[in-house]
Structures are given as C-alpha cells and as structure tokens.
C-alpha positions as CSV (number, residue, x, y, z in Angstrom):
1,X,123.8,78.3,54.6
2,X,123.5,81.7,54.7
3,X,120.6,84.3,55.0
4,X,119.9,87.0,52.4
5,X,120.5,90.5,52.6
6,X,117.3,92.2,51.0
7,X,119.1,93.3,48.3
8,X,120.1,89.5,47.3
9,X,116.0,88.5,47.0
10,X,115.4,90.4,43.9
11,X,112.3,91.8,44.4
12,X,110.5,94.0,42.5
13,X,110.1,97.9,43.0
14,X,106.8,99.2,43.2
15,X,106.3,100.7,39.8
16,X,107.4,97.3,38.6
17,X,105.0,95.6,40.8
18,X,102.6,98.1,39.3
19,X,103.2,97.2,35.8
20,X,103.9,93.4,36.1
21,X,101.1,91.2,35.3
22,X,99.1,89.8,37.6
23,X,98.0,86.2,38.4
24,X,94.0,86.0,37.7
25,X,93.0,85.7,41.7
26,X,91.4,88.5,43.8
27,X,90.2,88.6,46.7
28,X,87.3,89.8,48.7
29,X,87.7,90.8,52.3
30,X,83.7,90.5,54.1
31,X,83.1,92.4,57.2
32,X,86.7,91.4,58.4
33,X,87.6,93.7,61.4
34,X,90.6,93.3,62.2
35,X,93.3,95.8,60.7
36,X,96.0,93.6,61.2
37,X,94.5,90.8,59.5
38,X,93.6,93.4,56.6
39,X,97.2,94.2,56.5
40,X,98.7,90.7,56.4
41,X,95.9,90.0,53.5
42,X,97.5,92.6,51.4
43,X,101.1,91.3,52.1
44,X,100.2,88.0,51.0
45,X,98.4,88.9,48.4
46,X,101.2,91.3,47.3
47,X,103.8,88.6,47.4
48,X,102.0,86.0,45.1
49,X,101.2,89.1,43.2
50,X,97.2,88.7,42.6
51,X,95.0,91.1,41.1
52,X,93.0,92.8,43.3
53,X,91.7,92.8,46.9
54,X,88.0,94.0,47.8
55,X,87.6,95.6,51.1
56,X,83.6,95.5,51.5
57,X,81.4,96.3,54.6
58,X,83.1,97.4,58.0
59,X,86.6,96.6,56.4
60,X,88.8,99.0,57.0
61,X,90.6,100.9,54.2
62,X,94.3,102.4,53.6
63,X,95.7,104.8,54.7
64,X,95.7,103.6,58.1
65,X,98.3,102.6,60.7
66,X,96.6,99.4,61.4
67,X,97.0,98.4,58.4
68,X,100.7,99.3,57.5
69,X,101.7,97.8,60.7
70,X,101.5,94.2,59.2
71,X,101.2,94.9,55.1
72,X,104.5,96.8,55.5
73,X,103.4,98.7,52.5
74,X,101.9,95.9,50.2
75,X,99.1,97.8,50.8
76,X,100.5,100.7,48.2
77,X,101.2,98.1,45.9
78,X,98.3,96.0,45.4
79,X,94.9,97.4,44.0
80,X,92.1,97.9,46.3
81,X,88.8,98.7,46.1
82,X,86.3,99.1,48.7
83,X,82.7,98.4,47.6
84,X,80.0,98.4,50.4
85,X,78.1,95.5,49.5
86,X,80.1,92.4,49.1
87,X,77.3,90.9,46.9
88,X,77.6,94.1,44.2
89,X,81.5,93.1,44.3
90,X,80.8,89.4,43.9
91,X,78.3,90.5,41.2
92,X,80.8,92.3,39.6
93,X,83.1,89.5,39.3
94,X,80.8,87.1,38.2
95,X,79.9,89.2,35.5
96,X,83.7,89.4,34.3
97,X,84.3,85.6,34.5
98,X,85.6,85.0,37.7
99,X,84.5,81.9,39.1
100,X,83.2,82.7,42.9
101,X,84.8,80.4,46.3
102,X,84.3,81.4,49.6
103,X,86.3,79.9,52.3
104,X,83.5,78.5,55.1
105,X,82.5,75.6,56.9
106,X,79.2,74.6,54.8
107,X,77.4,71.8,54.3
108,X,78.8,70.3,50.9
109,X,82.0,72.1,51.4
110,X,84.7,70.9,48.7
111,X,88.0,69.9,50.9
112,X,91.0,72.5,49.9
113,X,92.7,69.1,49.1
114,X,89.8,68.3,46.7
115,X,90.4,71.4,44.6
116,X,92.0,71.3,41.0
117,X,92.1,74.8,39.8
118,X,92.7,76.1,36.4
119,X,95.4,78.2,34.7
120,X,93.1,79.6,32.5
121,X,90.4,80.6,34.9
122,X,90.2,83.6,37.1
123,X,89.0,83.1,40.6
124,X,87.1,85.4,43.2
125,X,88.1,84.2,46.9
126,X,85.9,85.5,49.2
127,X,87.0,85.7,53.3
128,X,85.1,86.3,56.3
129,X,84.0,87.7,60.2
130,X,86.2,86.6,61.9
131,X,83.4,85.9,64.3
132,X,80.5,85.4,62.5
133,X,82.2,84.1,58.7
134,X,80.7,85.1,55.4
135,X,77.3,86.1,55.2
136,X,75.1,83.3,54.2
137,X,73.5,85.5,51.5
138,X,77.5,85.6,50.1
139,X,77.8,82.2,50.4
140,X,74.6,81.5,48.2
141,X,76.4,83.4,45.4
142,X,79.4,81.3,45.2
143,X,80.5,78.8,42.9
144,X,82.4,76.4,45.4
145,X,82.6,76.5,49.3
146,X,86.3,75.6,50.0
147,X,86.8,73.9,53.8
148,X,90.1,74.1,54.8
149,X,90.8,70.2,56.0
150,X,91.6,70.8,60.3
151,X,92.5,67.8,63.1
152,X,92.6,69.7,65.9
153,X,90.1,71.0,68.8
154,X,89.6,74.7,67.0
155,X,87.1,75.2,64.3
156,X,88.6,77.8,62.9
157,X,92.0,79.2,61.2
158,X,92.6,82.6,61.9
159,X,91.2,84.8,58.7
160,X,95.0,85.8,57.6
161,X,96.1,82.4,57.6
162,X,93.4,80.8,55.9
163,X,93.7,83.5,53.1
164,X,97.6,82.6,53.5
165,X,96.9,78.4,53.0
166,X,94.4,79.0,50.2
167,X,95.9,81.6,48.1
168,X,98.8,79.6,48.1
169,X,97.5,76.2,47.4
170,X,95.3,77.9,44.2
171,X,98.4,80.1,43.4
172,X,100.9,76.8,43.1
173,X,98.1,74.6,41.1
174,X,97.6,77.7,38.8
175,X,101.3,79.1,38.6
C-alpha cells in the first residue's frame, strides 16, 4: 500500500464545495467553548459536506485563530451562522422541517444504535457545554435525545468526537 499525495484524493475546491449540494443535516453548536472543538466541528462537518452549522451563545465565531487551528479552513467552506439564542435557531429549523436531536444523557434517551434515520428527512443536531451539556430548556424542544452507547469509567465523549460518531452514523444511514 501506498499513501496519497493530496492531489490523488480528489477533493473538491472551495467554490465547488460552495455550489455542491448539501446533505440535509446541520448542526447547532450550544454554549461550546472551546475553539478547537469549534474548529474540528466545522472540519467534520465540511468533509461529510452538511448544510450548515449554528454557532449560538458564548460560541465563538470565524475569523479566529482558534478556530483555523483545527478546521484548517473548513471553516470558509461551510455556512455558519451565529444566532444568540439556540432556542430561536432550533425554532427556526423546526419551522423549516428539520426534525430536532440533541446529543445528551436524558432520561428516555434513544441509543445511537437504536436510530434509523431517513433519506428524505432533514435533521437539526444539536451539541453541548462541554461542562454543563445542552440547556435543559433545548433539550425540551427536541424531537429525539440521542445517547451515545459508552462501556467505560467516563460519562462523557469529548464534544468533537461525539459530533464526529453521530454525524457519521446519521450521514452513512442517510447517504
């Protein structure tokens, strides 16, 4: 075997990026506050190529350093939008057919494994504190509660990896 060169992976440019269409997911960053998970939020999202990302409350928004450092630029490529109130973007969404999951240890939680998503559907995933998760007023507006299934001694996946396991299990059921 050999590796790629960059060149070999066929990726594309920006504008193409830009004009290609977009698998039906966004999702909405709440209160996160770390920049670096920010950034590696955008790269994933950029590289399943999803619709948008919402950057709501004390989440930061490009142009910043932080940021770049881990997106390595996904965060040019991908829409963004920073709304204040992550219930007015989760409003928003509902309102345009999205169906509304937040990632977060509830009671009643649906298992990631448990999930059979749609092709036809369009799907809000909502992503917490790092510390203190999603709010719970956020989590009363959602549709599903998806756990994330976890054997270990930690309750919690860091924020950029559980957007990184969910994104991609919806993405591959939808895709």
């Amino acid at each position: 075997m050999r590796k790629l060169h960059l060149t070999e992976l066929n990726r594309l440019s920006l504008k193409e990026f830009k004009e290609s269409e977009k698998f039906p997911i966004v999702v909405i960053l709440d209160n996160i506050r770390s920049l670096h998970n920010v950034g590696s939020i955008f790269r994933t999202c950029d590289a399943l190529r999803l619709e948008k990302v919402f950057l709501c409350g004390i989440t930061a928004t490009p142009p910043h350093n932080e940021i770049h450092k881990s997106a390595l630029g996904a965060e040019d490529a991908m829409d963004w939008e920073y709304v204040e109130k992550t219930e007015d973007a989760v409003t928003r969404l509902r309102e345009q057919g999205y169906i509304i999951c937040s990632v977060e240890q509830v009671e009643n939680s649906t298992m990631l494994t448990d999930i059979n998503a749609f092709p036809n559907k369009k799907y809000a995933f909502i992503m917490g504190n790092e510390v203190k998760g999603i709010q719970q007023h956020v989590i009363n507006m959602s549709d599903y509660c998806i756990e994330i299934p976890q054997y270990g001694t930690k309750h919690s996946f860091n924020v950029s990896v559980s957007a990184g396991i969910v994104l991609w299990e919806i993405f591959k059921q939808i895709h």
